[in-house]
N, C-alpha and C positions, 0 to 999 in steps of 0.2 A: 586205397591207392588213388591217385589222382592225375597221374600221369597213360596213357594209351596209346598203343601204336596202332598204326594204318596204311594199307598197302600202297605203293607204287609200282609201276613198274619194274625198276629195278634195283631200285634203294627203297630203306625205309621214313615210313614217317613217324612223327607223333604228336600229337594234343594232349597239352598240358592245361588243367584247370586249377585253378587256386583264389583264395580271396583278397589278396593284395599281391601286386607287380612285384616287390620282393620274394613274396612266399612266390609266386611262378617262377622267379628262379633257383628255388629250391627245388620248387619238384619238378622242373627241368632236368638239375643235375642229379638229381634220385632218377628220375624213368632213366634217363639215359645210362648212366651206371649199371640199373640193376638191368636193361636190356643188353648190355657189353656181357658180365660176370656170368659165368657159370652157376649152375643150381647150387653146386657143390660149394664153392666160394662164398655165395648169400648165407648159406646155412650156416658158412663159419667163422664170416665178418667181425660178427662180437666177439670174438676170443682172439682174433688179432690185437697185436697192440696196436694204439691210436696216438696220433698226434695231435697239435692242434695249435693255430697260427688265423693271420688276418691277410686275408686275399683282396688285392683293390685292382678292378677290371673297371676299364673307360674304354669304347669303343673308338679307336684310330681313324675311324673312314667320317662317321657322320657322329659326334660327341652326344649331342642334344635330341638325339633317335631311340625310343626304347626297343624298337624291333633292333637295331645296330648294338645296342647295348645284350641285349639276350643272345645275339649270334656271338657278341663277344666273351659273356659266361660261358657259354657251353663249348668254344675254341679254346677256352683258357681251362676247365674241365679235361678236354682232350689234352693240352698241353701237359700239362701239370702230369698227368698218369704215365705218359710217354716217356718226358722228356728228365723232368724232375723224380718222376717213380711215387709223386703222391696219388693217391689215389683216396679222391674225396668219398666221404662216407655221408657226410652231414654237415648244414650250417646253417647260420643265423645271416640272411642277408640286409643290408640297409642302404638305402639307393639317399646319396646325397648328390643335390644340385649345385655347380658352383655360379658365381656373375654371370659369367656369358651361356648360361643352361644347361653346359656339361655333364652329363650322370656318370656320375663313379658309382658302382655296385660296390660297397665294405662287408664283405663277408668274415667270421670269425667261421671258422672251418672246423672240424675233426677228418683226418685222412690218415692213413694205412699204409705202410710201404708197399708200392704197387707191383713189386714180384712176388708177394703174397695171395694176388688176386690171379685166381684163372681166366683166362676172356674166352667166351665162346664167337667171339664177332669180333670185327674190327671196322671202327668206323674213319674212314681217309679225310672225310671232311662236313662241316654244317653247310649248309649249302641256303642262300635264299631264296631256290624256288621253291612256290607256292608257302613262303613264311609272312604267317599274320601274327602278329602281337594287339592284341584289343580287349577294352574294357567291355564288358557287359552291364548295362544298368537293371536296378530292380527291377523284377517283371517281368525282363525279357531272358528271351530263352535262346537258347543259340543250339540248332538242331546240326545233327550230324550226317554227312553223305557217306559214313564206313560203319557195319551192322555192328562190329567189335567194338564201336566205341559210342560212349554213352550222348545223351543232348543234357546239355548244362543250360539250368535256371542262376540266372543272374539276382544278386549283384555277385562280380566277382572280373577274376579276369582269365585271360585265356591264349595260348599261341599253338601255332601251327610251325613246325620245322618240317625239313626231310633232310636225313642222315645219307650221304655219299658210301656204301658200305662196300 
């Protein structure tokens, strides 16, 4: 696992570590999933049928931001299971840059019709406080202030959310 929650006061957090800005938005959308879904539902994931399509998220507020960009994955995550009833299981992400710096996130998805899925939680919204999106370089270690969650040795990269619950 790669993904950890951490406490708040009254919403949740979590830290995600991965080795490239793409794969962090995978196991973004994997922690926070599997933190939504029921025990019951994870156990039974695989035996649902799957779908599977190309998702392209650009972030509206600040294009050329990768923190703006991961708040806009995991909004478009939330979207998608709500509103559309997909409910992502897995994907291959690939962040292209256009002229003026723009990140589009191209994900190739696999998802689940989301009334198949039980939620033990409900998350109302991604929220930017206390959200850090940052690279770690070789060497360096990046220690943790929550006992639950582990300190990551670099290279690699890393974010910090808290879920509106």
């Amino acid at each position: 696992m790669s993904a950890w929650l951490w406490p708040t006061t009254a919403d949740v957090g979590m830290r995600v570590f991965a080795n490239s800005f793409p794969s962090l938005l995978t196991e973004a959308a994997n922690g926070m999933q599997n933190y939504l879904m029921s025990e019951s539902s994870a156990r039974r994931i695989n035996s649902v049928v799957r779908n599977t399509g190309e998702w392209r998220v650009r972030s509206n507020h600040r294009a050329a931001d990768a923190e703006f960009l991961y708040l806009a994955w995991l909004d478009e995550i939330l979207y998608r299971a709500e509103v559309k009833r997909q409910w992502y299981v897995d994907g291959m992400v690939k962040i292209t840059t256009d002229d003026d710096g723009e990140l589009t996130a191209v994900a190739q998805v696999s998802y689940v019709n989301a009334d198949e899925i039980e939620r033990e939680i409900e998350i109302k919204a991604v929220t930017t406080h206390r959200l850090v999106v940052g690279e770690i370089q070789a060497g360096q270690t990046l220690s943790s202030p929550w006992d639950d969650v582990p300190a990551f040795d670099g290279p690699g990269w890393y974010a910090d959310v808290v879920f509106d619950i």
